[in-house]
N, C-alpha and C positions, 0 to 999 in steps of 0.2 A: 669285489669278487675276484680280482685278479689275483689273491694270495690264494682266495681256495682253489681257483682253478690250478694254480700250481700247485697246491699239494696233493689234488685229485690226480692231477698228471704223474707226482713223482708215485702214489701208491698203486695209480695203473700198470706202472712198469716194472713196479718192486713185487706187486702180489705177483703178476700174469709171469717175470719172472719164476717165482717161489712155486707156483700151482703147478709149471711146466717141468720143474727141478723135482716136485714130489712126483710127476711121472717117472723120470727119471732113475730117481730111488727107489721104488717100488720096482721096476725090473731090475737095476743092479743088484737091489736085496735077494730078490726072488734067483736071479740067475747065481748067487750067491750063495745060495743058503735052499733053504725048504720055506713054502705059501706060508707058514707059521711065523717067519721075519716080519711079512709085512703087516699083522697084526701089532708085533712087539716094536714095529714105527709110528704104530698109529698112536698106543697103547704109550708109549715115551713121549710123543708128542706132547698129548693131552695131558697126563700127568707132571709133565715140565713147566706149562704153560700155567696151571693153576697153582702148581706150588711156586713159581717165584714173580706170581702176579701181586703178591703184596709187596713185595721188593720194588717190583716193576714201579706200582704207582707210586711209592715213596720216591722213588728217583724223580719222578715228576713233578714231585710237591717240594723237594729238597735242593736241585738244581735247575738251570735255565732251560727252558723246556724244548728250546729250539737245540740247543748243546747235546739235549737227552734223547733228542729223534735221531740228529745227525750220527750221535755215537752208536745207538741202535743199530742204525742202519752198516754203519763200518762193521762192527760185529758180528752180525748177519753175514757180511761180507766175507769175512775171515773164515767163518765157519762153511762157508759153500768153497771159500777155496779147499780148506782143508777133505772136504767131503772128493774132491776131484781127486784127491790123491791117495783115498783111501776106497775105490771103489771094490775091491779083490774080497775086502770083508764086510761082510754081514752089518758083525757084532758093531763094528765101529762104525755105519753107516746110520746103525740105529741109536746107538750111543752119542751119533751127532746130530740126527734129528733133534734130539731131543736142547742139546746143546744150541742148534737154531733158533727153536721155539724159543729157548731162554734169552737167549739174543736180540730176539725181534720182541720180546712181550714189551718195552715200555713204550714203544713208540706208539702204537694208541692211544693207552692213556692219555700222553704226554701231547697229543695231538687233539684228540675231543677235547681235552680241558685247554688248550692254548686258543682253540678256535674262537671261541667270544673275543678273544682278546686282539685278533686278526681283523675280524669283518664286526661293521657297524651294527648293531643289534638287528636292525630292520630284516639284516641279510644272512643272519644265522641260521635260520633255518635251509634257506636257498641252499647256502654256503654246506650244510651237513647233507642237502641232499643231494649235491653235486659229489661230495665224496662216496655216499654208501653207492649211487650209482656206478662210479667207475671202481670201485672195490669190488662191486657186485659182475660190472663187466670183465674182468680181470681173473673170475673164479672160472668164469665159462670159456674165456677166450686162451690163459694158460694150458687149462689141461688140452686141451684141443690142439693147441702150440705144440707142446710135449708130445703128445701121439704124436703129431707130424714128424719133427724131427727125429724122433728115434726111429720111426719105421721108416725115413729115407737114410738113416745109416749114420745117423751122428752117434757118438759113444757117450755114456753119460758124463765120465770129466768131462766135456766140450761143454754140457749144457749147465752144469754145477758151477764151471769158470762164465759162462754167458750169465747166470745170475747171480754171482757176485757182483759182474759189470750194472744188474739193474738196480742191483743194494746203492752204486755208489751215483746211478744215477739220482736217485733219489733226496741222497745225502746232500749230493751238489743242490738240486731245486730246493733244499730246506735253506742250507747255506745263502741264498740270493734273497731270501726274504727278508725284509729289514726291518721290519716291525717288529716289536716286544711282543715277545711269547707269553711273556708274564711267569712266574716261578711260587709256589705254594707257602707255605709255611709249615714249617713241622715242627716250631713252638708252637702257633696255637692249637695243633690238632698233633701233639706231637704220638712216633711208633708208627711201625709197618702196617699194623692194622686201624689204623684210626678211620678207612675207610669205611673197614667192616662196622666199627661203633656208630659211625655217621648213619650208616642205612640203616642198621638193627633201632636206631634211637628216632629218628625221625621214621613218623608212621608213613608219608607220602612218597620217600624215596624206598621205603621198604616193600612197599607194596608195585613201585615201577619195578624194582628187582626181581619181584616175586613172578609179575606178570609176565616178563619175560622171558626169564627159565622154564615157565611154564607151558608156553609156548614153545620154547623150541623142544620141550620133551618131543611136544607132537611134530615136530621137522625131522627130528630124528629118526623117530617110528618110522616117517614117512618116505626117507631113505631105503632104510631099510627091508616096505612092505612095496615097494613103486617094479620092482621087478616081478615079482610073482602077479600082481593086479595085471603087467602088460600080459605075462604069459594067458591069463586067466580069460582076460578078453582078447586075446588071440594075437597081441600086437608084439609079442616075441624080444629082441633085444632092441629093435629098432624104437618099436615103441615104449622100452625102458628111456630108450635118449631121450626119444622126444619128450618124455616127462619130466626127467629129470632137465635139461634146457628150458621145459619151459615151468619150471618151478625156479628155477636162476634168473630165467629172461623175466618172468614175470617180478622177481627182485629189481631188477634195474627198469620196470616201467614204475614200478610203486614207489622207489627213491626218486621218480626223476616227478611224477604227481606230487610225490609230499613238500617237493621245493615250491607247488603253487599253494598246495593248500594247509600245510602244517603250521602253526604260530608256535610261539614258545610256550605262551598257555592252552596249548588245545590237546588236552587231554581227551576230550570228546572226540579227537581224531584217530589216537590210539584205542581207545573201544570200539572204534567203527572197523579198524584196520584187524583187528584181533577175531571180531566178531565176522568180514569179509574171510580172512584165514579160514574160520570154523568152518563157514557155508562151504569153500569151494573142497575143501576136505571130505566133507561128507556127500557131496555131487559126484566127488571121482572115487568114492568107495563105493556108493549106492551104483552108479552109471552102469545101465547093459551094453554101452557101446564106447568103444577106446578115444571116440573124438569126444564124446561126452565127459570121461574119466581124463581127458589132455585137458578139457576148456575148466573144470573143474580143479586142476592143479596148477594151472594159470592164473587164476582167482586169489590160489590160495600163496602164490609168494607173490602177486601184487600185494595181500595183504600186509603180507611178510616185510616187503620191503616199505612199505606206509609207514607200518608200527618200526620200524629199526628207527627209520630216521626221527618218528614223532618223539622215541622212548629217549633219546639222546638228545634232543633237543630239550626235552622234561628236566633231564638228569642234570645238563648244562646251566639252565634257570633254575634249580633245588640245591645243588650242591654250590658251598661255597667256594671262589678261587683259592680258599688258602688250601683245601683238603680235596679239591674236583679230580686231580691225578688219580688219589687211591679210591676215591668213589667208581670211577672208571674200570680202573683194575679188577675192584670189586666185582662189579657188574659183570665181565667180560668173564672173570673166574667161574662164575656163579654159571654162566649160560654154556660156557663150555663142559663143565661138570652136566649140569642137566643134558644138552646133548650126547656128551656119550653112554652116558645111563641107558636113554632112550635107543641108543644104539645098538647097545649091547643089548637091553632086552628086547630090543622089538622082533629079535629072532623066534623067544619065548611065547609074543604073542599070537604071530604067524602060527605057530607049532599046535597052541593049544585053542584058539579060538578062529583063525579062520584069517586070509588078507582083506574080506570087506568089513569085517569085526574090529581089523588093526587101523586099520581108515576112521573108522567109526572112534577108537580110542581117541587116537589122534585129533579129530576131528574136536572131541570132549573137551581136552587139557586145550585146543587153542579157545574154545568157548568160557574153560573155566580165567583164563587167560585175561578176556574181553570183562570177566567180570570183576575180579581182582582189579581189573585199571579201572575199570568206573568206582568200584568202594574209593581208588586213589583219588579219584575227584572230590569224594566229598572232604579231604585231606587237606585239599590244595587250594591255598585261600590267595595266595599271592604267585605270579609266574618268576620271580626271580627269588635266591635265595638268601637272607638278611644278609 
């Protein structure tokens, strides 16, 4: 467990880095330009990330996969520097988000699929729920970083050059690990997409992909509708954080649960985890009272974070190590696509049916979610794949 504790370490300091930097950008863009910048950073982001997530994972399957985080990470690097020196423009700030994203897309993959090959099976699961937890701590404790410093008066190059600094801390903890990564094959699964044909072809990892996009439509919605619910029961912007923290914090209680109770074949943990999501969804859409609609959203990313770790654990034991990279990528493309869909319309839903309505949607798609992964049970006859 000591390799994943370092790589949990190097992505706590690389995300919480990155999360503090996108504060960052978002007032350099905004002071830059007009509030419509920082749509077209998100809006780059996301479309960066999924178009060269098939690239991504062939890297991973193609070269040595410790070689393929570390260069990630120097990349990454480069590109926050370059962000420090062009802070005066918009255009180019968002033009290097997106350049980021593309930067940093292999190193997941390249890192879920190396994981089996680091820690003893017994510990894989442990092993991925020690990472989604500090990933998950990293998303809360960044942005929070980021306010702080800029509102005590750092500039945003200071903080663009500070997370470069975490890019390359990172690089270094990969660097020190000395075990084999293990590296794919793209003879026997050869093309960018052979991911895609892995999960389209096999019914049991198609249906873990499906599960999960599907679910996070409803994270999305649920972003999106978490403001207007605090206004609704009167809990104002405050009680927007506190929802949103505790739909994050409740991510790093359910990663750090799923390291006790997730196996590799326990798919009956991700229906449970999907199906916990739906309930607490619809407790904090139904709720007359804002501590009822907090305990209710707290539910619902413990669930959140149960099923991340269970669904990669699944995907680790299904997918083979010659093609596990782009399998990854896949997956990752697929939920980021579904997130922002959900994000973008959940404005629509709020508009024409109501924020306890959107709750209620929400709530649906992680139920429909819970059910898709149980169909995957009856799929899944063996926990590892040939």
């Amino acid at each position: 467990m000591a390799v994943a504790r370092r790589l949990a370490l190097g992505r706590l300091i690389s995300l919480s880095g990155g999360s503090a930097a996108y504060i960052a950008l978002v007032r350099a863009v905004y002071d830059g330009g007009r509030p419509l910048w920082i749509s077209a950073a998100i809006f780059s982001s996301v479309v960066a990330t999924v178009a060269s997530a098939p690239f991504a994972g062939w890297l991973g399957d193609r070269f040595d996969r410790r070689a393929v985080m570390i260069g990630a990470d120097l990349a990454a690097a480069a590109v926050s520097l370059a962000m420090a020196s062009t802070t005066e423009s918009a255009a180019a700030l968002v033009a290097l988000m997106a350049a980021s994203s593309v930067a940093q897309a292999p190193f997941e993959p390249a890192s879920a699929s190396a994981l089996p090959n680091l820690v003893s099976e017994a510990d894989i699961p442990r092993a991925n729920a020690l990472v989604a937890s500090t990933s998950s701590a990293a998303y809360l404790v960044g942005p929070l970083l980021g306010g702080v410093v800029i509102a005590a008066g750092a500039s945003a190059p200071t903080v663009f050059v500070a997370d470069a600094g975490t890019f390359l801390v990172s690089a270094l903890l990969v660097a020190t690990i000395r075990r084999p990564f293990g590296r794919g094959s793209i003879e026997t699964h050869p093309g960018v997409l052979a991911g895609i044909r892995v999960i389209v072809r096999e019914p049991a990892l198609r249906m873990l992909v499906l599960a999960g996009a599907i679910s996070l439509v409803g994270i999305g919605i649920v972003d999106v509708a978490s403001l207007p619910l605090s206004l609704h029961l009167g809990g104002g912007a405050a009680g927007y954080g506190a929802m949103t923290a505790l739909l994050g914090g409740g991510g790093i209680v359910g990663a750090a649960l799923a390291g006790r109770v997730v196996r590799r074949d326990s798919i009956g943990m991700l229906v449970g985890a999907f199906a916990a999501s739906a309930a607490g969804l619809a407790l904090a859409g139904a709720a007359p009272l804002l501590a009822i609609a907090l305990a209710g959203v707290a539910v619902a990313g413990t669930g959140r974070g149960l099923g991340d770790v269970a669904t990669v654990t699944l995907l680790q034991a299904r997918a083979a190590d010659e093609v596990r990279s782009r399998v990854f990528a896949a997956d990752d493309a697929a939920g980021h696509a579904a997130f922002s869909v959900s994000a973008f319309t959940g404005g629509l839903l709020l508009h024409f049916v109501g924020v306890r309505e959107a709750f209620a949607v929400a709530a649906a798609f992680a139920l429909v979610a819970a059910l898709v992964a149980a169909r995957a049970a009856t799929r899944i006859a063996t926990p590892r794949a040939p």
